[in-house]
ZALUMVEX-375043 format. One line per field, with one value per residue: x, y, z of N, C-alpha, C, O, CB in turn; residue number from 0. Coordinates in Angstrom, 1 decimal, decimal comma, padded with zeros to 4 digits. Glycine has a CB too. Example, Ala and Ser with C-alpha at 12.3 -4.5 7.8 and 13.67 -1.06 7.14 Angstrom:
n.X <- c(013,2	012,8)
n.Y <- c(-005,7	-002,2)
n.Z <- c(007,8	007,1)
ca.X <- c(012,3	013,7)
ca.Y <- c(-004,5	-001,1)
ca.Z <- c(007,8	007,1)
c.X <- c(013,2	012,9)
c.Y <- c(-003,3	000,0)
c.Z <- c(007,8	007,9)
o.X <- c(014,2	013,4)
o.Y <- c(-003,3	001,1)
o.Z <- c(008,5	008,0)
cb.X <- c(011,3	014,1)
cb.Y <- c(-004,5	-000,6)
cb.Z <- c(009,0	005,7)
num <- c(0	1)
***
This chain:
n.X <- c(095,4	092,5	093,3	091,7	090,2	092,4	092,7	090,8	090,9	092,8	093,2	091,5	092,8	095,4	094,6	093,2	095,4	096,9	095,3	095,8	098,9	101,1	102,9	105,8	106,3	107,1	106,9	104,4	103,8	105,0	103,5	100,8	101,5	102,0	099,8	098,3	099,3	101,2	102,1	105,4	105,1	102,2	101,2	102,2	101,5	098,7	099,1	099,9	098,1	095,8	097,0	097,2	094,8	094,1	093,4	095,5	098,6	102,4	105,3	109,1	112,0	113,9	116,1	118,0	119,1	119,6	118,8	116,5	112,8	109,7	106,9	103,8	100,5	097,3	094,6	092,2	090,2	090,7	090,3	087,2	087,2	087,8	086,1	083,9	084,3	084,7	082,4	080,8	082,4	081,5	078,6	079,1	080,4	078,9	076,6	077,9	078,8	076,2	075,1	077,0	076,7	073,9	074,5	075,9	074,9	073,3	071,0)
n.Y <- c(076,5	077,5	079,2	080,7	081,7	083,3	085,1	086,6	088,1	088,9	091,8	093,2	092,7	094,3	096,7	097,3	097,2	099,6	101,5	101,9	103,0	104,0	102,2	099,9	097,8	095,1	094,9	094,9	092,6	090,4	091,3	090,4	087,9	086,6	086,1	084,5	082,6	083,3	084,2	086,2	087,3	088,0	090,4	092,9	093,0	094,0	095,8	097,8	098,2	098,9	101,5	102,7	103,0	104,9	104,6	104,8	106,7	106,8	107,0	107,9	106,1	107,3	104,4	103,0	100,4	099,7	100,3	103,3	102,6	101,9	103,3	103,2	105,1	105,0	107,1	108,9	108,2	105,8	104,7	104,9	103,4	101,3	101,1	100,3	097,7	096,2	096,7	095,1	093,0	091,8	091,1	089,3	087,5	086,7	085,6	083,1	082,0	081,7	079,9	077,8	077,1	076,5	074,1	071,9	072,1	069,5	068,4)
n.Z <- c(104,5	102,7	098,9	098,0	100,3	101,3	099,3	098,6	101,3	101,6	100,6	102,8	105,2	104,5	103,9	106,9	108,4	107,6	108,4	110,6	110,6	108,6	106,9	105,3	102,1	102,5	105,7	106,0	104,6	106,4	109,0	108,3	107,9	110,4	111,3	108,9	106,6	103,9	100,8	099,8	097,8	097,0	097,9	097,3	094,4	094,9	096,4	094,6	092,7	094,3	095,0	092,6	092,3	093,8	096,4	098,4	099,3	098,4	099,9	100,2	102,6	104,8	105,5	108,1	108,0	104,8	101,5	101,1	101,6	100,9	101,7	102,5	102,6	104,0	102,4	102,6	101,0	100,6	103,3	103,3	101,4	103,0	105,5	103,8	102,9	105,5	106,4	104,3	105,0	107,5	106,8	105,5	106,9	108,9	108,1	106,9	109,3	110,1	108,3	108,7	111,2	111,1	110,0	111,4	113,8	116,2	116,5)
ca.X <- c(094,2	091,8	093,9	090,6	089,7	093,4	093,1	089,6	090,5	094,0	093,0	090,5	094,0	095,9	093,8	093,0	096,6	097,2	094,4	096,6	099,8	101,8	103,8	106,2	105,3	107,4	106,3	102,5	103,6	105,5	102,0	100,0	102,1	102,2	098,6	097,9	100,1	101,1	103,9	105,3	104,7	100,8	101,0	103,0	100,5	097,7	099,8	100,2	096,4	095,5	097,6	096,8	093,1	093,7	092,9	097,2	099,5	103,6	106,8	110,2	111,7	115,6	116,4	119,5	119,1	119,7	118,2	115,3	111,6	108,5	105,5	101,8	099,6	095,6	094,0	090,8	089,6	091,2	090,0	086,2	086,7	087,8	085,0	082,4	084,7	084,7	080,3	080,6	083,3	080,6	078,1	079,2	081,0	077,5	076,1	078,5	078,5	074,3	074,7	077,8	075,9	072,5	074,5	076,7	073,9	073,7	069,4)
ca.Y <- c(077,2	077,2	080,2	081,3	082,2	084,1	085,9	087,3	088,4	089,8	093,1	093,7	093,1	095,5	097,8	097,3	097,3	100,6	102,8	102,4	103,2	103,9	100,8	099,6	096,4	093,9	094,6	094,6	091,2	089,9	091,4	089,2	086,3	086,4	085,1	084,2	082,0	084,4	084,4	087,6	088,2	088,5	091,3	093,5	093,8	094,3	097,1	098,6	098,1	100,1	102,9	103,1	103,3	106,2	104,4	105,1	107,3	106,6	107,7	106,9	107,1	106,7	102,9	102,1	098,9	099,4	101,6	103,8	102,1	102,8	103,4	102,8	105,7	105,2	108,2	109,6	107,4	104,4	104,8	104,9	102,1	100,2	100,7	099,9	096,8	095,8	096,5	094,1	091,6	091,8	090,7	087,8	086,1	086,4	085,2	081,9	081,9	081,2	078,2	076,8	076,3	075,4	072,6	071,6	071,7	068,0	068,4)
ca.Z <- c(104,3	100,7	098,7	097,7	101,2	101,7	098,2	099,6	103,2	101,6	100,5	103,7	105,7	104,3	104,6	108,1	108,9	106,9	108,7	112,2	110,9	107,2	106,4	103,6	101,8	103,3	106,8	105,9	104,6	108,4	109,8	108,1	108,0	111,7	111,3	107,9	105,5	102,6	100,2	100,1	096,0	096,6	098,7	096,3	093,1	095,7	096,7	093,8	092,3	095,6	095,0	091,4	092,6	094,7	098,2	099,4	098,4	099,1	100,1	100,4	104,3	104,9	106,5	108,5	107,2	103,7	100,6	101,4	102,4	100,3	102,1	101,9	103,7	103,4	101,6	103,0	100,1	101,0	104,6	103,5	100,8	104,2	106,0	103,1	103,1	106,6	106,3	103,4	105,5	108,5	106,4	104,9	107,6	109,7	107,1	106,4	110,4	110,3	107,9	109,4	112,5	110,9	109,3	112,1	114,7	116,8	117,4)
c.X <- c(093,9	092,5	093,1	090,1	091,1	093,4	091,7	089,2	092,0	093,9	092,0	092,1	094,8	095,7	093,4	094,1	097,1	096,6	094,8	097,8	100,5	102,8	104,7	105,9	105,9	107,3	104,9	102,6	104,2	104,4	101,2	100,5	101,8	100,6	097,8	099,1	100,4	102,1	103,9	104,7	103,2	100,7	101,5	102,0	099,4	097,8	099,4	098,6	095,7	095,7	097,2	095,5	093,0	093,8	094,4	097,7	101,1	104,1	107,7	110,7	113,0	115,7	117,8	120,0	119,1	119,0	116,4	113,9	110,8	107,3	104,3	101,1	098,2	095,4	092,8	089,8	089,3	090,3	088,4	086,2	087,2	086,6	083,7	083,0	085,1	083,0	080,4	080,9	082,0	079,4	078,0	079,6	079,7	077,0	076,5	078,3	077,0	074,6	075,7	077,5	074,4	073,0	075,3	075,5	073,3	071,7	068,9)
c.Y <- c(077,4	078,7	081,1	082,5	083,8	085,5	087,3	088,1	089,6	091,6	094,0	093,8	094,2	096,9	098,6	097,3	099,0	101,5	102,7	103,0	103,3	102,3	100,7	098,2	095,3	093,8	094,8	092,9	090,0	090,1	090,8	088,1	085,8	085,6	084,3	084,0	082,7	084,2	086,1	088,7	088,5	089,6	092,7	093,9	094,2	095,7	098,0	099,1	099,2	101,2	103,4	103,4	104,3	105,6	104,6	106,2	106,5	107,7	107,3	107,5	106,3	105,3	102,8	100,6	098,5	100,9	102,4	103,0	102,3	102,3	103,7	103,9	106,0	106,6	108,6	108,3	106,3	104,1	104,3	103,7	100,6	100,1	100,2	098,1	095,6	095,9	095,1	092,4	090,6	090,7	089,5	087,1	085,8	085,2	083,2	081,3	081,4	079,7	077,1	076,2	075,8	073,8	071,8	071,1	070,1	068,1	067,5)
c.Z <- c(102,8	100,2	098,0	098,8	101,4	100,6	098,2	100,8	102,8	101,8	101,7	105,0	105,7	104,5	105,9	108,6	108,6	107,9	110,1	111,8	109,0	107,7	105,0	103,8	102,6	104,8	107,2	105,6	105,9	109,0	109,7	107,9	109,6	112,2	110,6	107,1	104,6	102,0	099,8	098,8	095,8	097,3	098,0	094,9	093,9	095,6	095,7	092,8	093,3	095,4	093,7	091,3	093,5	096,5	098,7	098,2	099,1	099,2	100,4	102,0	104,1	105,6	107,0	108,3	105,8	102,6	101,2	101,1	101,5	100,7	102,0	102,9	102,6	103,1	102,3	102,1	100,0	102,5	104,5	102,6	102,1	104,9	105,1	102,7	104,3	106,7	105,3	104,5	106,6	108,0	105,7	105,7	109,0	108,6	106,8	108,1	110,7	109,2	108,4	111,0	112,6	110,3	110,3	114,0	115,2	117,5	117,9)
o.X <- c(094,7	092,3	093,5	089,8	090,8	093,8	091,8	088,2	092,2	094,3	091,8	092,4	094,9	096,4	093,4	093,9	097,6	097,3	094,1	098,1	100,1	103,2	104,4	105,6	105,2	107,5	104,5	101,9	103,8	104,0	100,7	099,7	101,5	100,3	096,9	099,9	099,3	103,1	103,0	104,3	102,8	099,5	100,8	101,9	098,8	097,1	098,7	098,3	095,2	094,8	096,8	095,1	091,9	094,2	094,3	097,5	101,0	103,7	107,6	110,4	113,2	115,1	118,7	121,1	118,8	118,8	115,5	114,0	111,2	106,7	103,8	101,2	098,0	096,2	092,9	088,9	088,3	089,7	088,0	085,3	086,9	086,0	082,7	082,1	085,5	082,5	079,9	080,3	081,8	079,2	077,1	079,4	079,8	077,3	075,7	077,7	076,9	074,2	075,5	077,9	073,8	072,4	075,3	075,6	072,9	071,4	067,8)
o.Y <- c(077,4	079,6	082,1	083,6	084,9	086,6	088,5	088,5	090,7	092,4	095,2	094,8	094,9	097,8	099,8	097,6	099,6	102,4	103,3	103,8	102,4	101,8	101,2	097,5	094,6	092,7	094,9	092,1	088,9	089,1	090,4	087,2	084,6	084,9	083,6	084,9	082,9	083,9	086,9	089,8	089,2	089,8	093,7	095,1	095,1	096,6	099,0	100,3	100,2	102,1	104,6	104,1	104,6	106,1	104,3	106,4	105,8	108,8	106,2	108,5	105,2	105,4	102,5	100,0	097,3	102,1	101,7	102,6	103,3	101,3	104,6	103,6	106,5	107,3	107,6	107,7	105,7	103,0	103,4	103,0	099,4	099,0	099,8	097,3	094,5	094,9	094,0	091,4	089,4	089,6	088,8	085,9	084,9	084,0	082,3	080,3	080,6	078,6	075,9	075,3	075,1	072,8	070,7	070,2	069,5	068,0	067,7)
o.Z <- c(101,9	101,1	097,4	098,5	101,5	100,9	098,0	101,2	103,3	102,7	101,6	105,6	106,6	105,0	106,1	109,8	109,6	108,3	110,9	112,6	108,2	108,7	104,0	104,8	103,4	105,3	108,3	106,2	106,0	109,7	110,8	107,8	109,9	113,2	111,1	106,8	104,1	102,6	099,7	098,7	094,8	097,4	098,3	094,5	093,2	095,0	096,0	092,4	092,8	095,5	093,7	090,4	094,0	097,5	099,9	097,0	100,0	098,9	100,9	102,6	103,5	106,6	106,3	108,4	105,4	102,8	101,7	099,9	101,0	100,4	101,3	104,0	101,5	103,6	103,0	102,6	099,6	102,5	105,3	102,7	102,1	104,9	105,7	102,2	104,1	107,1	105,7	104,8	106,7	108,6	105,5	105,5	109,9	108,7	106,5	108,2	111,7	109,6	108,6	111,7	113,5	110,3	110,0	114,8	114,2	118,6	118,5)
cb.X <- c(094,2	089,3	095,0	089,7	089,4	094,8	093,2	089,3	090,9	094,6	092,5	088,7	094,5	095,9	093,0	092,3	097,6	096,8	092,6	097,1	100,1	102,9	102,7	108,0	105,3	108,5	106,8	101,4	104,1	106,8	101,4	099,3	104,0	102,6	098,0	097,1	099,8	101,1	104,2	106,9	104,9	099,6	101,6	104,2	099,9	097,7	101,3	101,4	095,7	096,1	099,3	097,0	092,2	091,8	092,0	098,6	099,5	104,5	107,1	111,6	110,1	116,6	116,3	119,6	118,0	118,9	117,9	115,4	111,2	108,4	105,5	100,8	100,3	094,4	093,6	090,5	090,1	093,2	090,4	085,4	087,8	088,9	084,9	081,9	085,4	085,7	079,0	081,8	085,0	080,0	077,8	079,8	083,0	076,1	076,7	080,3	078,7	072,6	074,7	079,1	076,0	071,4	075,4	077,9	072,9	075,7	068,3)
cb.Y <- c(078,6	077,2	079,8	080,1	080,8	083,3	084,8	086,7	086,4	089,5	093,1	092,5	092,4	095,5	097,4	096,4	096,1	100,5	102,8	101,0	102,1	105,7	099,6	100,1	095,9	093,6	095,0	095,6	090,8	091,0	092,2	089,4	086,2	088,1	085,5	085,0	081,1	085,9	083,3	088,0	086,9	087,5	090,8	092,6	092,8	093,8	097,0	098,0	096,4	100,0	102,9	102,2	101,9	106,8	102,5	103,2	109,3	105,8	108,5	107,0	106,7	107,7	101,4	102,0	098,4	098,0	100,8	104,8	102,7	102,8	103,7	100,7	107,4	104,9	107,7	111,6	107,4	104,4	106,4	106,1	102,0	100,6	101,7	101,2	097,1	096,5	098,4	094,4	092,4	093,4	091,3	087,5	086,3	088,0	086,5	082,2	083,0	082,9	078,0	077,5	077,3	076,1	072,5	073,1	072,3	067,9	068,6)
cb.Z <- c(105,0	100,3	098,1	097,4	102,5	101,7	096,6	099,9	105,0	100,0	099,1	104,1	105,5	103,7	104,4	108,4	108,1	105,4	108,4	113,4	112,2	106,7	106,2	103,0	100,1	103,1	107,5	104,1	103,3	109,5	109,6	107,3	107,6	112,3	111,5	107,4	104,9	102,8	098,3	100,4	094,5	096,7	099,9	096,0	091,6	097,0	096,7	093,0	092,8	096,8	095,1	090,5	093,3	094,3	098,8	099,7	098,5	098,5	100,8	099,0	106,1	105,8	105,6	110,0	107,4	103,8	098,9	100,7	103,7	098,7	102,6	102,5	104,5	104,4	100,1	102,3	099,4	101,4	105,2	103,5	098,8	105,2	106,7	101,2	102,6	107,5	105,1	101,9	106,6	108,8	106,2	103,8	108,3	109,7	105,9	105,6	110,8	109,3	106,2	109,5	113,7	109,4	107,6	111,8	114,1	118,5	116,7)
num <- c(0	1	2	3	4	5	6	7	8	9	10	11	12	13	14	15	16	17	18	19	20	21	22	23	24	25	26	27	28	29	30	31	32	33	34	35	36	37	38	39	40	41	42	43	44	45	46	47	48	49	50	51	52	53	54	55	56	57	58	59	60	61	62	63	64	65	66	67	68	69	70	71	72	73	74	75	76	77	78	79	80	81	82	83	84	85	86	87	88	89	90	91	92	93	94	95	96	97	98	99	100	101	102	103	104	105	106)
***
């Protein structure tokens, strides 16, 4: 897939993953691997860009699996820069959707 299109859709993922449920980073990045190709290192400055922008806060959460977790929970903030990001998302893939079937059209 063009890494243009992934680097584009990344941060509406996250997002969208975040506002069901807190997460830490490496199983936001298994979530979306599970449908989207990703390496795990772009998912991580996202992260942190986000948080630095207010839209999550963290915390650390004990693991039986090792050192303590650090987790992503949307913000009130985060939450509404999701939805003015999902109105945007809407609108453009209508949008790419109307010419991919004006050009694709067999008249």
């Amino acid at each position: 897939m063009n890494i243009q299109f992934k680097k584009g859709v990344l941060n509406l993922c996250v997002l969208v993953l975040l506002d069901k449920q807190d997460r830490y980073g490496y199983e936001l990045v298994q979530k979306i691997s599970d449908q989207i190709s990703i390496s795990e290192g772009s998912v991580y400055p996202l992260l942190r860009r986000l948080t630095k922008e207010g839209y999550f806060t963290t915390y650390l959460q004990e693991s039986t699996e090792g050192p303590p977790r650090k987790y992503y929970k949307l913000t009130d903030a985060g939450r509404e820069y999701l939805h003015e990001q999902l109105d945007e998302w809407r609108s453009f893939t209508d949008g790419v959707n109307k010419l991919i079937e004006e050009g694709v059209r067999h008249d």
